[in-house]
N, CA, C and O atoms as CSV, one atom per row, in Angstrom:
chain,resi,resn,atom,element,x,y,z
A,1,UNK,N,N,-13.824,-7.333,0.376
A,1,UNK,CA,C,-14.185,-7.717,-0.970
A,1,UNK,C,C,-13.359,-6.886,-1.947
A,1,UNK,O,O,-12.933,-5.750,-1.736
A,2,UNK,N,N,-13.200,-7.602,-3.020
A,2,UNK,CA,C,-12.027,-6.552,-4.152
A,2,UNK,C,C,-12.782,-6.210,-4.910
A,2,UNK,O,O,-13.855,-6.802,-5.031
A,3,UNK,N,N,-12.462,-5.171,-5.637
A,3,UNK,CA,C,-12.682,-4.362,-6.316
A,3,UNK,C,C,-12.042,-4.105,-7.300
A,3,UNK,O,O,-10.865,-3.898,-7.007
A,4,UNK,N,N,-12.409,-3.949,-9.119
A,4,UNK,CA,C,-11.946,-3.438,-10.064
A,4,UNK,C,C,-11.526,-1.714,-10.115
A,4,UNK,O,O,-12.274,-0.737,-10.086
A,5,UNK,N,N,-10.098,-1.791,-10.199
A,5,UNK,CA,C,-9.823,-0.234,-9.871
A,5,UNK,C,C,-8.550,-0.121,-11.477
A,5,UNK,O,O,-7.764,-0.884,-12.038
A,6,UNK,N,N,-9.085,1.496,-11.660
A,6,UNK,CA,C,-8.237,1.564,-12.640
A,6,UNK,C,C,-8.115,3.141,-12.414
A,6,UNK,O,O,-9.124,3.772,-12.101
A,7,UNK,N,N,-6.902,3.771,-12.568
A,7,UNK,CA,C,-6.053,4.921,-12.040
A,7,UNK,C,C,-5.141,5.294,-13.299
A,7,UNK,O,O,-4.328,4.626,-13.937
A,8,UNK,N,N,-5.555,6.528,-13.406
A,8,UNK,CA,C,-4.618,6.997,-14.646
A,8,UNK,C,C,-4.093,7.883,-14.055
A,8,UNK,O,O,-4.871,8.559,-13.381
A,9,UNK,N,N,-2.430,8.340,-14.015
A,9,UNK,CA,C,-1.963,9.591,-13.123
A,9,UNK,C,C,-1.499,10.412,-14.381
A,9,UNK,O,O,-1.275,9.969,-15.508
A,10,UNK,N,N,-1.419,11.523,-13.999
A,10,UNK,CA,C,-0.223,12.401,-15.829
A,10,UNK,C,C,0.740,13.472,-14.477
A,10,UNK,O,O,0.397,14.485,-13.866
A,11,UNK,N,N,2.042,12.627,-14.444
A,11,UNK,CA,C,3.539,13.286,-13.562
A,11,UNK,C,C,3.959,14.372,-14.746
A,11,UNK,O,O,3.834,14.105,-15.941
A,12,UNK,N,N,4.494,15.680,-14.231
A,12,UNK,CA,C,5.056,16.574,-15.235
A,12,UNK,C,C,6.487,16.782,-14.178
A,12,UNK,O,O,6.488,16.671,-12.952
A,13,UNK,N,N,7.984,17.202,-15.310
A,13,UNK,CA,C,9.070,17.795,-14.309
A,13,UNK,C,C,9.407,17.963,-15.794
A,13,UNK,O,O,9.047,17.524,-16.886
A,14,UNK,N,N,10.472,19.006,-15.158
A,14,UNK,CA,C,11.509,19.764,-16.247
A,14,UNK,C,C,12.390,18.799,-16.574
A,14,UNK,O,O,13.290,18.581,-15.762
A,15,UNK,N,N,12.336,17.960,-17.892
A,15,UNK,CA,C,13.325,17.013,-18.530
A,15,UNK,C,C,14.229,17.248,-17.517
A,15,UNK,O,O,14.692,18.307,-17.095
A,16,UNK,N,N,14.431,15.980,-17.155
A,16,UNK,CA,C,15.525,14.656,-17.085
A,16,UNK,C,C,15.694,14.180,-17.136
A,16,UNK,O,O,14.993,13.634,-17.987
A,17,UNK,N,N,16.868,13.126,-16.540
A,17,UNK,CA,C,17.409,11.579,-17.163
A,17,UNK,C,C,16.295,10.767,-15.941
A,17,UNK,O,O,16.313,11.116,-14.760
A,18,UNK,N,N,15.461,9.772,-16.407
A,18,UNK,CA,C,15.237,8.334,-15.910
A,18,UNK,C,C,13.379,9.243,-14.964
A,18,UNK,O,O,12.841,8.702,-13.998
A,19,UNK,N,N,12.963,10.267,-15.459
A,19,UNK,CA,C,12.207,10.434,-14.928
A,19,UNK,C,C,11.003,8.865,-14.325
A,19,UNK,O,O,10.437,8.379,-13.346
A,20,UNK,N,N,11.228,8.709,-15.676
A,20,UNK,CA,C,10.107,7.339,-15.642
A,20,UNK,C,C,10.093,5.973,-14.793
A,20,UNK,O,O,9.141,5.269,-14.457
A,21,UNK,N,N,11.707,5.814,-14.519
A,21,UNK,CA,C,12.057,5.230,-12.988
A,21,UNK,C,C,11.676,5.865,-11.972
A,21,UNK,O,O,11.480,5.297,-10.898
A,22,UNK,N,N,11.522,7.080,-12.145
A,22,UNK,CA,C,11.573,7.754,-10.301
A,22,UNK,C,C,9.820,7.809,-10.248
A,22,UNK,O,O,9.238,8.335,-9.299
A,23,UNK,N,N,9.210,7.284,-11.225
A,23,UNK,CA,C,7.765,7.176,-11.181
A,23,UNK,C,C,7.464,5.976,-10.937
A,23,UNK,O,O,6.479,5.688,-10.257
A,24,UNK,N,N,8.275,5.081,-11.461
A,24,UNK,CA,C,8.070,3.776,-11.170
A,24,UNK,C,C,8.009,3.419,-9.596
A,24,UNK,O,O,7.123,2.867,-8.943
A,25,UNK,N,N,9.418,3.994,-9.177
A,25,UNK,CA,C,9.757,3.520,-7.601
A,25,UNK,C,C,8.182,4.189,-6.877
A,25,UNK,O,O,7.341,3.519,-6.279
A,26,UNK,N,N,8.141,5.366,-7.097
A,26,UNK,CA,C,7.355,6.214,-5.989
A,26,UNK,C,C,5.684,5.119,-5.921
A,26,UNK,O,O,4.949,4.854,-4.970
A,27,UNK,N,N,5.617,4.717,-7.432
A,27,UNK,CA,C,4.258,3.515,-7.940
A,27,UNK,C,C,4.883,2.607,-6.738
A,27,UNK,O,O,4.499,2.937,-5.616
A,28,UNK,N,N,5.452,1.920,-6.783
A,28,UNK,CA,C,6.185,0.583,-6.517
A,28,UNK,C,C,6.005,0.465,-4.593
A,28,UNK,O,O,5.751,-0.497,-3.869
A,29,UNK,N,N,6.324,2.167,-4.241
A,29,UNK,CA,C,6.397,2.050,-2.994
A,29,UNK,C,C,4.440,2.092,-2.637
A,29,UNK,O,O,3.658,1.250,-2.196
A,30,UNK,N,N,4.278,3.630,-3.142
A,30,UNK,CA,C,2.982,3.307,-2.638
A,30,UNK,C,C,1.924,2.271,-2.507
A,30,UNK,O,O,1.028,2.057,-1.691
A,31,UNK,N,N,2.357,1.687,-3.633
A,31,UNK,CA,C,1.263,0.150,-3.995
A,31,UNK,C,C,1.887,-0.887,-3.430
A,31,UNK,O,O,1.426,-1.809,-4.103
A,32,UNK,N,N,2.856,-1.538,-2.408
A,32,UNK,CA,C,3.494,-2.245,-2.721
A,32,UNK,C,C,2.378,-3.062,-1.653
A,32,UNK,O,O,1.626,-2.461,-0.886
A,33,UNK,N,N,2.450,-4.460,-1.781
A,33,UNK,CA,C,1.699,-5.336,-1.164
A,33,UNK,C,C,0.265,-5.080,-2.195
A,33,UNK,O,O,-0.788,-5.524,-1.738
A,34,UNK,N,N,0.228,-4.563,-3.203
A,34,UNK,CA,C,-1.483,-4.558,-3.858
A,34,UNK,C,C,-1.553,-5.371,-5.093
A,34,UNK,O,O,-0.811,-5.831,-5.961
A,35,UNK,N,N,-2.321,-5.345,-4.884
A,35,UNK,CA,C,-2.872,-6.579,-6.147
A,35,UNK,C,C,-3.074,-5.348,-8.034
A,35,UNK,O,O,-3.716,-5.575,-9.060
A,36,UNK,N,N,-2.347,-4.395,-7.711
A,36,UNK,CA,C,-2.142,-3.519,-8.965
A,36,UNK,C,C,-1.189,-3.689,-9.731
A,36,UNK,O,O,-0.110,-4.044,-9.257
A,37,UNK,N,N,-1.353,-3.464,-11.225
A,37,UNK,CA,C,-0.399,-3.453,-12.258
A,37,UNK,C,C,0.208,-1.998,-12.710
A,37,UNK,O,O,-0.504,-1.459,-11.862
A,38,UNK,N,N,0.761,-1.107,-13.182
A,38,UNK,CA,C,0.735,-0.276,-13.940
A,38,UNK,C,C,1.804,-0.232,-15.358
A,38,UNK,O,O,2.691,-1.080,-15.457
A,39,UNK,N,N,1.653,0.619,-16.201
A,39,UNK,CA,C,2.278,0.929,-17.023
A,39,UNK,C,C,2.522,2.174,-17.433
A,39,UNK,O,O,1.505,2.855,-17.567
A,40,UNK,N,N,3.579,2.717,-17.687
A,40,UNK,CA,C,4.508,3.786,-18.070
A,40,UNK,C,C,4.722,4.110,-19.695
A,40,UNK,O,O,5.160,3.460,-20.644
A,41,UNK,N,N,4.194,5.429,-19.521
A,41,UNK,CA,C,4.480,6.053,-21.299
A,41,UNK,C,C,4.971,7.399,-20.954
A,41,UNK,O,O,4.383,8.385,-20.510
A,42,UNK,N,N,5.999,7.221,-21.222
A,42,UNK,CA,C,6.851,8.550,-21.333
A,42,UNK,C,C,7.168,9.721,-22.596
A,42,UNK,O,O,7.570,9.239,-23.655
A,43,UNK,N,N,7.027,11.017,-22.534
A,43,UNK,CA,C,7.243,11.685,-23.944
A,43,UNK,C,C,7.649,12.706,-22.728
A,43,UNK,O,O,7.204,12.854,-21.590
A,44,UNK,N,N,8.788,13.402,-23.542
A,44,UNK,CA,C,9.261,14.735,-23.799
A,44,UNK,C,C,8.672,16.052,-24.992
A,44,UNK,O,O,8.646,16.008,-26.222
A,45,UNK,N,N,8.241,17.177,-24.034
A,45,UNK,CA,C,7.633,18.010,-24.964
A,45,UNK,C,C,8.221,19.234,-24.311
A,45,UNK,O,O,8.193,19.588,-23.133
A,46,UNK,N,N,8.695,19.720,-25.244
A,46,UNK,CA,C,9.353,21.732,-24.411
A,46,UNK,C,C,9.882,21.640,-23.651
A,46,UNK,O,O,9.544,22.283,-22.657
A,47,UNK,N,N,11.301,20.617,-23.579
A,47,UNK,CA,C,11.752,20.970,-22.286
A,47,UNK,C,C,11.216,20.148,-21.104
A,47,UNK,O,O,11.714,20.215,-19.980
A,48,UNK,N,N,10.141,19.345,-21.436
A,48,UNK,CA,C,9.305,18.545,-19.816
A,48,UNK,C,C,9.398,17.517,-20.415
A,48,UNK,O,O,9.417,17.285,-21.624
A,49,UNK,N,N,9.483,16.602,-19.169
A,49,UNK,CA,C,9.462,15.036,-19.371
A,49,UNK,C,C,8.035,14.961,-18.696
A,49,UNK,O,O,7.579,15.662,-17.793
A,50,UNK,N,N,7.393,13.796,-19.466
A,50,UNK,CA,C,5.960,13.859,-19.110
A,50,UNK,C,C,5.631,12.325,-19.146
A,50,UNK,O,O,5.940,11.621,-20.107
A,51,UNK,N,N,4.838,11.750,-17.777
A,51,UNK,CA,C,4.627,10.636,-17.452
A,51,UNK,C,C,3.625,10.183,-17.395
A,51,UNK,O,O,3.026,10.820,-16.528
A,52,UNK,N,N,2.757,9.143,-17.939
A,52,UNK,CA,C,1.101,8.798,-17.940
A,52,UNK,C,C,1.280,7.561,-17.472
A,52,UNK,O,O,1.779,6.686,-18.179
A,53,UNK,N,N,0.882,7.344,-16.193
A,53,UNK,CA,C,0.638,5.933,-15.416
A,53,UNK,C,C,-0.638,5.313,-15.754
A,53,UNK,O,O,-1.578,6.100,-15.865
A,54,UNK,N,N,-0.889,4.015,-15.951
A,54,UNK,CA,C,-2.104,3.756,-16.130
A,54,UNK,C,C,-2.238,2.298,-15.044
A,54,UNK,O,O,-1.990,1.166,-15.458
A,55,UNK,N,N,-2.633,2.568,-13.750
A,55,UNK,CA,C,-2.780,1.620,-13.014
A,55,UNK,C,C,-3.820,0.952,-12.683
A,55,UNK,O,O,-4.746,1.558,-12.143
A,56,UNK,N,N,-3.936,-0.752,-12.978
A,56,UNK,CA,C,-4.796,-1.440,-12.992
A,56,UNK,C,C,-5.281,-2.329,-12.010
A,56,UNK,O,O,-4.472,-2.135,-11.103
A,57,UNK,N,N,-5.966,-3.063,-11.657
A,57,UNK,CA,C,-6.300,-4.375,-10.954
A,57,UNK,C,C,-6.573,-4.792,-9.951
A,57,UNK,O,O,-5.421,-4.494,-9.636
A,58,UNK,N,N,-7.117,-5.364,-8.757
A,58,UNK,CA,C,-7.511,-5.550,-7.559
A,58,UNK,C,C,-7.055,-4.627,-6.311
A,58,UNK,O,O,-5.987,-4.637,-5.699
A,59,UNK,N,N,-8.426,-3.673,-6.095
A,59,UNK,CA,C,-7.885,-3.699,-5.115
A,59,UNK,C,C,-9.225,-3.857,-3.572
A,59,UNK,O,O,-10.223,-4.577,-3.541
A,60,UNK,N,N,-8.761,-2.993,-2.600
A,60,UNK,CA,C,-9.291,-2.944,-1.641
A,60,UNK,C,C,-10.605,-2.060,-1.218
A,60,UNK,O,O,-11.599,-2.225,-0.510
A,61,UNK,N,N,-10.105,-1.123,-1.971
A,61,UNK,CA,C,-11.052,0.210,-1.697
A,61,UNK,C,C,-12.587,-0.200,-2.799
A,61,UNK,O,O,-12.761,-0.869,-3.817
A,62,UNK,N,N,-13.286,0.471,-2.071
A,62,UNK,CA,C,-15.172,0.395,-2.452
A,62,UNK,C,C,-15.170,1.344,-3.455
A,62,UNK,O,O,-15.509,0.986,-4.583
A,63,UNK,N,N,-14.775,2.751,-3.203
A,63,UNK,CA,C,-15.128,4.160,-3.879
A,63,UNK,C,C,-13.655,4.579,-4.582
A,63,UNK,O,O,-12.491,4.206,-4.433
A,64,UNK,N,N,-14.368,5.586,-5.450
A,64,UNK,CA,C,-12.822,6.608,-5.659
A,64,UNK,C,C,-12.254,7.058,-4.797
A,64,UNK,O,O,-11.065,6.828,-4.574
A,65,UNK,N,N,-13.187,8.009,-3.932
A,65,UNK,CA,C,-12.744,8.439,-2.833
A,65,UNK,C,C,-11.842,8.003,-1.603
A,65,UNK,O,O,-10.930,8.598,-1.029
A,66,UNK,N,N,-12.560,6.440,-1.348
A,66,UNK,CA,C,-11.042,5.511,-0.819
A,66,UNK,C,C,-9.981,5.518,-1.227
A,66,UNK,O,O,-8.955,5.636,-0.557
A,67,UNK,N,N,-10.076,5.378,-2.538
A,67,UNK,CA,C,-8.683,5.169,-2.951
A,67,UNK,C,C,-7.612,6.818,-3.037
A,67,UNK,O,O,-6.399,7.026,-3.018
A,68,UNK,N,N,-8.894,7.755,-3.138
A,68,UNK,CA,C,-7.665,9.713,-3.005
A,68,UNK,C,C,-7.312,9.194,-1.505
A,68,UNK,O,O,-6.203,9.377,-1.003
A,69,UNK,N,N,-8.516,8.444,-0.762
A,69,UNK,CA,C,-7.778,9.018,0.360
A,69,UNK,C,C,-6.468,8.181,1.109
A,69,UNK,O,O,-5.714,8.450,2.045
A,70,UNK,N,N,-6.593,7.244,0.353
A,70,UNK,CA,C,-5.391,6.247,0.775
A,70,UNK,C,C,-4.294,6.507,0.222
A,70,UNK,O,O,-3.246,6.123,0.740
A,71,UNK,N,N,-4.309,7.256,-1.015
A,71,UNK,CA,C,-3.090,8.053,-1.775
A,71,UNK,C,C,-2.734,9.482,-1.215
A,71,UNK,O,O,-1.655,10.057,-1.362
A,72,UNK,N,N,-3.702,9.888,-0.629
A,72,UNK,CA,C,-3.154,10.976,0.392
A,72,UNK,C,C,-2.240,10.881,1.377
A,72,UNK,O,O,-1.262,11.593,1.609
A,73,UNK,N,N,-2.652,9.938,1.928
A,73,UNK,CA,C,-1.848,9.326,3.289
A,73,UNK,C,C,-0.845,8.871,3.339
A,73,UNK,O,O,0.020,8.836,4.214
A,74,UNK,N,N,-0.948,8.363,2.038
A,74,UNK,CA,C,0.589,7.509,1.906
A,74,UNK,C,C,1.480,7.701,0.948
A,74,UNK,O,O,2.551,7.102,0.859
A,75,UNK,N,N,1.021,8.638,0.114
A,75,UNK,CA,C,2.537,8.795,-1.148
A,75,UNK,C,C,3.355,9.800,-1.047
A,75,UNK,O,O,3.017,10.973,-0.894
A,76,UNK,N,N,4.475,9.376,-1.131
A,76,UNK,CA,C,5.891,10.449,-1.206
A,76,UNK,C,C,5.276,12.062,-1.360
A,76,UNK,O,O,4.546,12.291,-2.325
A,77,UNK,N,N,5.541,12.987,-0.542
A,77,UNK,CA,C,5.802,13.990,-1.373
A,77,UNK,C,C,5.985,14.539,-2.587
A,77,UNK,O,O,5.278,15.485,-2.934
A,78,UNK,N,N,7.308,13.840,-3.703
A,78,UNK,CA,C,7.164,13.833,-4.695
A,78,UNK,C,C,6.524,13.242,-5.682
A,78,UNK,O,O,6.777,13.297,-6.885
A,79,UNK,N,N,5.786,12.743,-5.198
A,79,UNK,CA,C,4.395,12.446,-5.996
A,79,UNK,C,C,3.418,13.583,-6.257
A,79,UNK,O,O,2.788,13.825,-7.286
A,80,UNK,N,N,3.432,14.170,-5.195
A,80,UNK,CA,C,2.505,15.063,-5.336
A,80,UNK,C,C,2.945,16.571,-6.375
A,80,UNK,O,O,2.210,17.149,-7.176
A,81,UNK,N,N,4.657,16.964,-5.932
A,81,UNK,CA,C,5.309,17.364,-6.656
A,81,UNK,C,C,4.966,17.379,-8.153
A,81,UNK,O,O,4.993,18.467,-8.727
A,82,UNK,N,N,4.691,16.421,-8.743
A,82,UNK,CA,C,5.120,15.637,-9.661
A,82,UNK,C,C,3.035,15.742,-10.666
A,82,UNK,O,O,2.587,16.206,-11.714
A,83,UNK,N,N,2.556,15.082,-9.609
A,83,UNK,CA,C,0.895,15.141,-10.192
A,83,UNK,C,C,0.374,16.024,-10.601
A,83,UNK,O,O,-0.148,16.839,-9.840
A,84,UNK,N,N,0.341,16.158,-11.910
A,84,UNK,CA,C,-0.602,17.198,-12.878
A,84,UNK,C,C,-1.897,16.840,-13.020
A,84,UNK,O,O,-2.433,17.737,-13.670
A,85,UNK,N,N,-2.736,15.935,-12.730
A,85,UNK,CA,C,-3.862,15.195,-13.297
A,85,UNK,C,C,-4.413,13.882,-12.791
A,85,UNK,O,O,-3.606,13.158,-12.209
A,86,UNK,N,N,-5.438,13.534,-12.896
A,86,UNK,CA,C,-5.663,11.997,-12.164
A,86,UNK,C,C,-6.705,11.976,-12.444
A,86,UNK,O,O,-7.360,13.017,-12.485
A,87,UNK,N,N,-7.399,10.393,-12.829
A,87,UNK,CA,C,-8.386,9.864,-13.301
A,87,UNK,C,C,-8.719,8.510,-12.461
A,87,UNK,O,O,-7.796,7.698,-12.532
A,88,UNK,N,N,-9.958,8.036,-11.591
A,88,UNK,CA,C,-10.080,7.011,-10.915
A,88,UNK,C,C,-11.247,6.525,-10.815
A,88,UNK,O,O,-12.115,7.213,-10.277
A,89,UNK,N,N,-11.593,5.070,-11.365
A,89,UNK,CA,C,-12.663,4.578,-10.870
A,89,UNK,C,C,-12.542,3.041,-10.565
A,89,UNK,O,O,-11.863,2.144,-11.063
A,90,UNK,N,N,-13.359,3.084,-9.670
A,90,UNK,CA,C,-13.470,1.734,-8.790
A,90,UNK,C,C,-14.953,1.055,-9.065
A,90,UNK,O,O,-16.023,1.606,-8.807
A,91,UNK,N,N,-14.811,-0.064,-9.557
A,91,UNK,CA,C,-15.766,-0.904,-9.611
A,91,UNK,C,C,-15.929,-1.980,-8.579
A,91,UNK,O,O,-15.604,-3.162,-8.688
A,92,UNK,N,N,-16.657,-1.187,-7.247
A,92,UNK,CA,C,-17.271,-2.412,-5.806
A,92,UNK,C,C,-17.880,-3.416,-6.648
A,92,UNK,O,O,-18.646,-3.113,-7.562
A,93,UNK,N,N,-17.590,-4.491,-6.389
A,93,UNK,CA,C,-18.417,-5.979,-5.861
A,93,UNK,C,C,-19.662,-5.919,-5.523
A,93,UNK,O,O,-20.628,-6.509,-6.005
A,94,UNK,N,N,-19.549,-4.662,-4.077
A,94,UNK,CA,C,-20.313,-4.662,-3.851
A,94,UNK,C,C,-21.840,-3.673,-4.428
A,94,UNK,O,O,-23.046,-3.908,-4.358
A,95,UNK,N,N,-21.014,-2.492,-5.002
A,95,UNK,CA,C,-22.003,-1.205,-6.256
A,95,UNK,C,C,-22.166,-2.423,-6.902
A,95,UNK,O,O,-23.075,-3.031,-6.337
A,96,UNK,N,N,-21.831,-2.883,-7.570
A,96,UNK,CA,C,-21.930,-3.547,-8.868
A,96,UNK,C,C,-21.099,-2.484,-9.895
A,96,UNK,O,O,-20.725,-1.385,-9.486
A,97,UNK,N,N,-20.845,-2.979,-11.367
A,97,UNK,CA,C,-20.822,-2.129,-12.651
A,97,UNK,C,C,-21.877,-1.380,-13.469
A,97,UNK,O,O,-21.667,-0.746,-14.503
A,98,UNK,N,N,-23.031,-1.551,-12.850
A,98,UNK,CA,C,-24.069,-0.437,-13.596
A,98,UNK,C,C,-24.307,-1.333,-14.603
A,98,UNK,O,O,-25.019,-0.719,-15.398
A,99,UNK,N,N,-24.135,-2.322,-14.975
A,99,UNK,CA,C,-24.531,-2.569,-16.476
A,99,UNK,C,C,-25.336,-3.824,-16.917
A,99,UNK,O,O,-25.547,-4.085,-18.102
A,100,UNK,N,N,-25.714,-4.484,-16.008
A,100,UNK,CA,C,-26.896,-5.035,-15.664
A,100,UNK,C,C,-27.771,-5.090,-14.730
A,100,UNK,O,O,-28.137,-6.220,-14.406
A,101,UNK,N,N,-28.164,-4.312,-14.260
A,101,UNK,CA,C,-29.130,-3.540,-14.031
A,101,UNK,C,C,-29.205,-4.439,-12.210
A,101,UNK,O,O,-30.286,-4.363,-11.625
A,102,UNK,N,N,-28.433,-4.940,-11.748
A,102,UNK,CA,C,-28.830,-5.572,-10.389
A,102,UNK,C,C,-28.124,-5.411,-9.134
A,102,UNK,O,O,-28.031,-6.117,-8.130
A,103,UNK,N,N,-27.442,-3.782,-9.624
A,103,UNK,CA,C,-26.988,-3.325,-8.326
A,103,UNK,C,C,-27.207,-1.719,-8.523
A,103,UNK,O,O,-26.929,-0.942,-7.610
């Protein structure tokens, strides 16, 4: 059953050129075959290039926790390199959304 999932990452590295591609690919690989969207906002501050992913839309996993642990397993190294921060919640089918009261 799918699930509403939405994933905010914040990537930090010492300015360079095309950081925001090499975030894209590392997105691109880990997710690839998923029913996810993301989008890319990039700013430079002091010297750091700084990346806020905001990834959206169907997926597989029930919990948050599915989903750290499927990003454990499977993303580049430099991902992890790279991850300052992370925000995740999954809305099961099967939990429900909390917001009418029938799950």
């Amino acid at each position: 059953m799918n699930s509403e999932t939405y994933i905010d990452l914040c990537f930090v590295k010492v300015a360079c050129v095309n950081f925001s591609s090499e975030i894209d690919k590392l997105l691109s690989d880990l997710f690839k075959g998923s029913r996810l969207n993301w989008y890319l906002d990039e700013k430079s501050i002091d010297g750091l290039d700084i990346v806020v992913a905001e990834v959206k839309g169907m997926s597989g996993w029930e919990s948050e926790e599915e989903t750290i642990e499927f990003i454990e397993n499977h993303a580049d190294d430099r991902l992890w390199k790279y991850l300052h921060g992370y925000q995740i919640y999954v809305y099961s089918a099967k939990r429900g959304c909390n917001t009418c009261g029938t799950h």
